[in-house]
C-alpha positions in Angstrom: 7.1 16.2 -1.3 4.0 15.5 -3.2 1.1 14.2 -0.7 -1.9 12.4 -2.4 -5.3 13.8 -2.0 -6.1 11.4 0.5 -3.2 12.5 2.7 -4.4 16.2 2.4 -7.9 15.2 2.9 -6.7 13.7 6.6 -4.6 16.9 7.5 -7.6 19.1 6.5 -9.6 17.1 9.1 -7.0 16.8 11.5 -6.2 20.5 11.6 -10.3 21.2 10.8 -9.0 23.5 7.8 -10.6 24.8 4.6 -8.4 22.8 1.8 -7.2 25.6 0.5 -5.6 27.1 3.7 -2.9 24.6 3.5 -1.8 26.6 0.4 -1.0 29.8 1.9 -4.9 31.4 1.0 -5.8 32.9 4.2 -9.5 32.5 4.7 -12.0 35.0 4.1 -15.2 34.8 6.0 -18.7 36.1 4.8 -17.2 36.9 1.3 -20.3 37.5 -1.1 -19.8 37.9 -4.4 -16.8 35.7 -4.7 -14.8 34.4 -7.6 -11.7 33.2 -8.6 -10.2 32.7 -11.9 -7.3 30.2 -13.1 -5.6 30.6 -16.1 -5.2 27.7 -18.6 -2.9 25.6 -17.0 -1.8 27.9 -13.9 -3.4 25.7 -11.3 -1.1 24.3 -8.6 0.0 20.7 -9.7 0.6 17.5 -8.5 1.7 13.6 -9.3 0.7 10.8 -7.3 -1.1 7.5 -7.7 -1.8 7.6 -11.9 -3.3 11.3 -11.8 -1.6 14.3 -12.8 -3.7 17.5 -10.9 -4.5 20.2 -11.7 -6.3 22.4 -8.7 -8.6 25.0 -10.0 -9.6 28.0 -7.9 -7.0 27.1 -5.3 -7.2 30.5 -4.0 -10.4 30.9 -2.7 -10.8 29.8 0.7 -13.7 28.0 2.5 -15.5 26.2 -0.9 -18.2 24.3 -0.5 -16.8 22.2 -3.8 -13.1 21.5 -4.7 -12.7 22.0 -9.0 -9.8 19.8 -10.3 -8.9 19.1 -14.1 -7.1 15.2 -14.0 -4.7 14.0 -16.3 -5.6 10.4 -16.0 -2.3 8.2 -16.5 -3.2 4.9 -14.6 -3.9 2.3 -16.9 -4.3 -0.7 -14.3 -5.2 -0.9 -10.8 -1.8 -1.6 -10.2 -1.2 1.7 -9.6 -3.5 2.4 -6.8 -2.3 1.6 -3.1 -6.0 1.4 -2.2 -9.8 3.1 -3.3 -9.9 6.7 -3.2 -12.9 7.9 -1.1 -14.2 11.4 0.4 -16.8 12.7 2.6 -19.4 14.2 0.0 -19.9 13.4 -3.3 -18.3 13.6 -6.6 -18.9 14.0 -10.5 -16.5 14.0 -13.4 -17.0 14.8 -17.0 -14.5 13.5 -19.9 -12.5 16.0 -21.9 -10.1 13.9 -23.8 -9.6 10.1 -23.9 -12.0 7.2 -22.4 -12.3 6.7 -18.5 -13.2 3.3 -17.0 -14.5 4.3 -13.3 -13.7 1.1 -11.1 -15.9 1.1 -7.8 -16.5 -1.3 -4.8 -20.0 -1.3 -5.0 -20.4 -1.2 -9.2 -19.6 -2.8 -12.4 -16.7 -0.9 -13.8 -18.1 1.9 -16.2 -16.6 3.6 -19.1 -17.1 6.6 -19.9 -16.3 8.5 -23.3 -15.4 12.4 -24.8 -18.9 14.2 -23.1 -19.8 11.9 -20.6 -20.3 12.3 -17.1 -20.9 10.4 -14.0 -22.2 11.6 -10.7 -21.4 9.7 -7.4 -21.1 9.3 -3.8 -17.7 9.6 -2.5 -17.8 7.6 0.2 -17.8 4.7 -2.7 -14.1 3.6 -3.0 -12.7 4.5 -6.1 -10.3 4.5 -8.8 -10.2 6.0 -12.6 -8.1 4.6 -15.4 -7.2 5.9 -18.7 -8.3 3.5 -21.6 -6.6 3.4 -24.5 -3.2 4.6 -25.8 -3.9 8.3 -24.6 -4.2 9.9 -21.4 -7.4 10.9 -20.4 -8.4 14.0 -19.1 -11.4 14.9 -17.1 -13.1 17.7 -15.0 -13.4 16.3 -11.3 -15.6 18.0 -9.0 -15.8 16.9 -5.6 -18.2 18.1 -2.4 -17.6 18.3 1.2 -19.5 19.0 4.4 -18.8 21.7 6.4 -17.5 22.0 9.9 -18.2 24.6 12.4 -18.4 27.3 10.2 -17.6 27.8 6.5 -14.3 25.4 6.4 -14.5 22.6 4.0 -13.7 19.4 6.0 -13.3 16.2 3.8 -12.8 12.8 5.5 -11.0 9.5 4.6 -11.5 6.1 5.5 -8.7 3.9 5.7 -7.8 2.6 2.4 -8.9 -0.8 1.5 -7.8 -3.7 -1.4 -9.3 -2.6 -4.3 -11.7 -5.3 -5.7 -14.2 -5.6 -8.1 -18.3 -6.2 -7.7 -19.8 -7.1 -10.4 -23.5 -6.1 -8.8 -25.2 -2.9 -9.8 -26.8 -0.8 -7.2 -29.7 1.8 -7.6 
């Protein structure tokens, strides 16, 4: 079994546990000086919903940020059962191919090799690859924390995707 980041975003609020405890990481409290390396392409991976995963720095418990590199397959919103959305925020920055960023609230944006975008992940969302190529990007995405250093994101229920062709500030 392969669960979505939305289902693992529910049993880490459910079970009030740091993401990364689901993975076997025990948690380390009070750890200064903290790091953890992943090798090119030895992140855990995962399928689901038009994104290929890659989890970076999987094995350090109790982040205040959760590092992914996305292989964006999607090329329609077809493939999405509903918007993805997160307590926190989120940015992603384009490696390889061209992103269009669908979003309740905004006009669709693309998003070229170098650019970034910077967001609140409460917004429902959804990424597609545009083009003939798979995109890749660097997703970064925030949480708040619960009592004490776990990471606890939440999820709303997910909705019909749609599109609003209004820009907000």
């Amino acid at each position: 079994m392969s669960p979505s980041f939305d289902v693992l975003q529910k049993i880490v609020v459910g079970m009030k546990v740091d993401l990364s405890e689901l993975f076997g990481a025990a948690p380390k409290l009070d750890a200064r000086g903290r790091r953890a390396l992943t090798q090119k392409n030895a992140g855990r991976s995962d399928a689901y919903r038009g994104y290929r995963t890659e989890w970076l720095a999987a094995d350090l418990a109790h982040k205040t940020m959760l590092p992914f590199r996305i292989r964006i397959t999607a090329r329609s919103l077809d493939a999405f059962d509903g918007w993805a959305r997160h307590e926190g925020e989120a940015f992603l920055y384009v490696l390889s191919g061209s992103v269009c960023l669908h979003s309740e609230l905004y006009a669709p944006t693309r998003l070229e090799i170098g650019d970034s975008l910077y967001f609140d992940g409460r917004t429902g969302h959804a990424a597609l690859s545009v083009g003939n190529e798979d995109a890749e990007v660097l997703w970064i995405a925030t949480g708040i924390p619960d009592s004490g250093p776990a990471l606890v994101m939440a999820t709303a229920a997910p909705r019909p995707l749609r599109q609003k062709t209004r820009r907000r500030g």
